[in-house]
N, C-alpha and C positions, 0 to 999 in steps of 0.2 A: 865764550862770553859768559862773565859771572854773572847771574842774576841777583840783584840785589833786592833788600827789604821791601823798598817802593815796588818793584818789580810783582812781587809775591802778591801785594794786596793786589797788584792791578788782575791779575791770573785768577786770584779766586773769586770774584762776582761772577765772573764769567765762565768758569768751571761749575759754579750753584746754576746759574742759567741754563746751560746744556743739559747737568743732571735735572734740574725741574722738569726741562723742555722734554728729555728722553721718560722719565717717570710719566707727564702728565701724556705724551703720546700710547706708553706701554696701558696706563690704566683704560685712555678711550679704547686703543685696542681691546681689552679684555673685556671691556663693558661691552663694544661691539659684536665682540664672539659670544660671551655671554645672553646678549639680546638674542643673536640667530640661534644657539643651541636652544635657549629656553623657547623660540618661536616654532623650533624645530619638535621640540618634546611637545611643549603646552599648547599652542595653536590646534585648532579645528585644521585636519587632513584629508578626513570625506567629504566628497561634496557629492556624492548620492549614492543612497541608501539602497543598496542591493544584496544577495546573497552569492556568496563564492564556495567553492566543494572543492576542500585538499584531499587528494586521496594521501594513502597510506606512504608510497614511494614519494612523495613530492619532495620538491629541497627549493631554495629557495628562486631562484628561478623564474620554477612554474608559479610560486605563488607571484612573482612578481606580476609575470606572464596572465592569469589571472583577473588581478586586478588595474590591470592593464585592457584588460578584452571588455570590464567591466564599467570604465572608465570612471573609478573610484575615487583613486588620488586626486588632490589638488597639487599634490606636491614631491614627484618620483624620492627627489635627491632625499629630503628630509626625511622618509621611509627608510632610502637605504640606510642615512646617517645611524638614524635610532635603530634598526635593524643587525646592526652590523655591532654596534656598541653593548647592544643586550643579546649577541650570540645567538640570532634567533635562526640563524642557517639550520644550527643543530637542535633546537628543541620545537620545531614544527611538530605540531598532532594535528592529524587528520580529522576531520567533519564540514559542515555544513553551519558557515558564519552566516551570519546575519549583522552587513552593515549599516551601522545608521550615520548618517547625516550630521555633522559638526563631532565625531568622533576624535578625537584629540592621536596624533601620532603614536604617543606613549600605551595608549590605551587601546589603540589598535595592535602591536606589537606583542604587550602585555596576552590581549584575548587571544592573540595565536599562540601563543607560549602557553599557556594555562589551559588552551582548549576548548575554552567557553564557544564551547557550537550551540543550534541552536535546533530543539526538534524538526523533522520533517512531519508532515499526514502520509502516511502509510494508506492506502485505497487498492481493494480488491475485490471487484463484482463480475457477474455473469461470466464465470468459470465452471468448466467441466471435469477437468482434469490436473492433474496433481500437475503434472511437465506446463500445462499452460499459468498453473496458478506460480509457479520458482521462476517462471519468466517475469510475471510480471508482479511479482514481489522482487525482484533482483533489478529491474527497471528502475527502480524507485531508493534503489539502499546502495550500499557500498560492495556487498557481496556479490555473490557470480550463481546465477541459476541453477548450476553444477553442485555447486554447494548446499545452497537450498535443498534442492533434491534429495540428496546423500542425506541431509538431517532427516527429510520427512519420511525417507527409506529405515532408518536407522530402527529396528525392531523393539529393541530395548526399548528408546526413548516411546514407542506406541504401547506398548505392553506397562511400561510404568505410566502412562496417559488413562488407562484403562480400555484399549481398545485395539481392532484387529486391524487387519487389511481390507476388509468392507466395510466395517464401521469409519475408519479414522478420519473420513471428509467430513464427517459432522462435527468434527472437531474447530476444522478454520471457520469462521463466521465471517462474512463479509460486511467489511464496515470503514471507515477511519479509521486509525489509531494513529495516538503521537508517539512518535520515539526517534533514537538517536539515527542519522544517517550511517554511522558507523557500526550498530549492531552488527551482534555476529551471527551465524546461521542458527548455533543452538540457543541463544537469548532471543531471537527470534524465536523460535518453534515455543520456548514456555513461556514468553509473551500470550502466546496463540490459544494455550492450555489455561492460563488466568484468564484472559476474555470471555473463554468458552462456562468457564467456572462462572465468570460473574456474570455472562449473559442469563445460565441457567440460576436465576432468583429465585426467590420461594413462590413468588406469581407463579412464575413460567411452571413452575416443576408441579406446583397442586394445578392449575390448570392440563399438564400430561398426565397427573394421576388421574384425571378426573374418566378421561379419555381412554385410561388403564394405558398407557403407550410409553415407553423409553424416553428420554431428552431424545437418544437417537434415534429412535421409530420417526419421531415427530420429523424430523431434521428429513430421515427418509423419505415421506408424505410426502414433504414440502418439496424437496426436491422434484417429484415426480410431480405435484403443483406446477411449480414454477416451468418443467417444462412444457405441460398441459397448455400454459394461458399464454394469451401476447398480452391481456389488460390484468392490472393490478384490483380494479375492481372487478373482478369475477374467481380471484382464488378464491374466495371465502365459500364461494356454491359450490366448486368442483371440489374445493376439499371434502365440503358437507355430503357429494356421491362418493365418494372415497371412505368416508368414515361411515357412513351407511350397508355400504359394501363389507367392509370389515365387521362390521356388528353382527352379520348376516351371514359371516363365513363363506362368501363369495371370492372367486378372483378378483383381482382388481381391474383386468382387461386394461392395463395402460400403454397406451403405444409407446410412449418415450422410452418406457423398458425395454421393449422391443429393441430400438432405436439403440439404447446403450449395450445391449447386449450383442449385436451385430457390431458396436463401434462405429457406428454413422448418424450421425445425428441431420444429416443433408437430406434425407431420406424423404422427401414429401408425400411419399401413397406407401402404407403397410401393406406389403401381399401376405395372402392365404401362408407361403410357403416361409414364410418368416414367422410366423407364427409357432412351425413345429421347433426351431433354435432349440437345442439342448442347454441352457444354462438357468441357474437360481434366479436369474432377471425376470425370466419369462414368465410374466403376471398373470400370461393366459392358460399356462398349466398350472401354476405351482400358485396355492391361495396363499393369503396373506403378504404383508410386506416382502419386498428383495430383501436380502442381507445387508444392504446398507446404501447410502444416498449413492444417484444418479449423475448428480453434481452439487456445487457449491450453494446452495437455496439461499435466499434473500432474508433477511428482518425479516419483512412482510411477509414473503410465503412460506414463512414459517408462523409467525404471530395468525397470517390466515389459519390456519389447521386449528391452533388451541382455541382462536374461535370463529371456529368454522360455522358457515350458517345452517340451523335446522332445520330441513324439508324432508319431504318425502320422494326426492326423486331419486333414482338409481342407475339413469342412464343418462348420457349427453353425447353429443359429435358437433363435429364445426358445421357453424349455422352454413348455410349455400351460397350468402351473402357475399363471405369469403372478408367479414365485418372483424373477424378475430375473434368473432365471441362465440356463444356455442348454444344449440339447442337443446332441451334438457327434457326428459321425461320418465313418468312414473313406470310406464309400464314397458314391457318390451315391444309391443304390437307397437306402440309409438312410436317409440324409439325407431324403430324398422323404417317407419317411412320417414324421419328426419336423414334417417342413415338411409336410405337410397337419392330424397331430393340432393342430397351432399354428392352424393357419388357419379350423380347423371350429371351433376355441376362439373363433376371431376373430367369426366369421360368428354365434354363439350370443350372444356380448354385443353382437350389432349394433356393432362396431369400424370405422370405416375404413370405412363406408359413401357415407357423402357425400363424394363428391371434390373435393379443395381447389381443383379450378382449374374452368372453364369449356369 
């Protein structure tokens, strides 16, 4: 069949109609894809504001996993979408996010890719020892307790600190700090070294000159303080027989020495026979300070020492009360009968009977 002229016009209205119709359907389409992508990027994805912790090995996943356990999203798919488009499988960096709330997709995606974490509070009190202080500093960060350790073993880094193996607890202060979750074991430890630097101010240090005593003497004291008291308002007197003591070239007769020097701090009744202990702890042979802190001492019982209160006593024992606080007197004859009413306390609750050792 030939198509003729008339033919042709009839074909083309109608060939413009279909391509309109195909055009104006292709453009909804693309507006419509365009809506969800931009809903996808630009819409609010959080709907509540939590914090997530990527370790080091993570891939995407966990992170999804995550913020899933978090119940973050608003919106899984639209995560993946943008997630998958900005190749963030492979540029995850580890830390501690902090999400908030009306958080837009893109800019969540973005913060994982770039890294923006958010500080942790670093918290470390009432510590004795180095192995319990990397436990729980390692509680709290990205690193492993193992590791902590090996830094604060590491010689060098104490020797460039300016300090030994007795001295070097006077170095960590217990306190807050903000820093990153992901610190590493040795940006930790000169974290520890700045703290220590700017705790010791020009206050603090004329205050221990005043005393004639080290930053670390003081740190020492206070340690032996803090295990002295159960109340915060009574370091400042027992520091002040402590520092009494020392003026006077006395022992210091402290029992927590005792106690660290045995390795038991469980100890509730010091015998006679604990007393003879061979070691530089031993306050009851060897006058002046131990070689170095007991344990991790407080702010406080440490700001107790440099100001310590003024009296004249020289001796103290725990009141009979059993009140936590402690009897105090000038003279020894005193002292004597505070130190027996304590002990006939002791002997009536069966205390300190059984001896800890063999």
């Amino acid at each position: 069949m030939v198509i003729g002229k008339s033919n042709h016009a009839l074909i083309r209205p109608k060939l413009g109609r279909n391509i309109a119709v195909v055009i104006a359907l292709l453009t909804i389409g693309a507006g419509v894809y365009s809506y969800k992508l931009f809903g996808y990027v630009f819409h609010p994805i959080i709907k509540t504001e939590c914090d997530v912790f990527i370790g080091k090995d993570a891939d995407i996943e966990v992170l999804k996993d995550s913020l899933v356990r978090k119940d973050a999203l608003m919106d899984m798919k639209a995560f993946e979408f943008i997630a998958k488009k900005k190749m963030l499988s492979s540029k995850i960096k580890p830390g501690k996010y902090h999400l908030k709330k009306g958080t837009t997709g893109n800019n969540l995606v973005n913060q994982f890719i770039a890294g923006n974490q958010s500080p942790i509070v670093l918290t470390f009190n009432n510590v004795r020892f180095f192995p319990d202080l990397a436990k729980k500093v390692a509680s709290q960060l990205m690193i492993d307790s193992v590791s902590v350790l090996k830094m604060i073993d590491d010689s060098v880094k104490m020797q460039k600190f300016g300090f030994n193996k007795y001295s070097y607890p006077a170095m960590f202060v217990p306190n807050s700090y903000e820093m990153y979750w992901t610190i590493s074991s040795e940006h930790w430890l000169d974290r520890m070294h700045k703290e220590y630097m700017r705790f010791w101010n020009a206050q603090r240090l004329g205050q221990a000159k005043k005393l004639k005593l080290l930053p670390v003497e003081v740190v020492t004291l206070a340690s032996i303080v803090q295990e002295e008291v159960r109340h915060t308002d009574e370091m400042s007197k027992v520091a002040g027989v402590y520092v009494n003591r020392l003026k006077r070239g006395w022992p210091l007769q402290a029992d927590p020495t005792i106690k660290f020097a045995l390795g038991d701090f469980t100890i509730s009744r010091i015998l006679i026979q604990d007393l003879k202990i061979d070691s530089p702890y031993n306050t009851y042979v060897n006058k002046g300070l131990p070689p170095g802190p007991i344990c991790f001492p407080s702010i406080s019982a440490v700001d107790a020492v440099l100001n310590y209160t003024h009296h004249n006593y020289l001796y103290f024992c725990a009141n009979k009360t059993f009140d936590g606080y402690h009897a105090f007197a000038k003279s020894y004859r005193q002292h004597l009968i505070n130190a027996r009413a304590y002990q006939n306390e002791l002997n009536k609750r069966r205390i300190g009977f059984k001896s800890h050792r063999k």
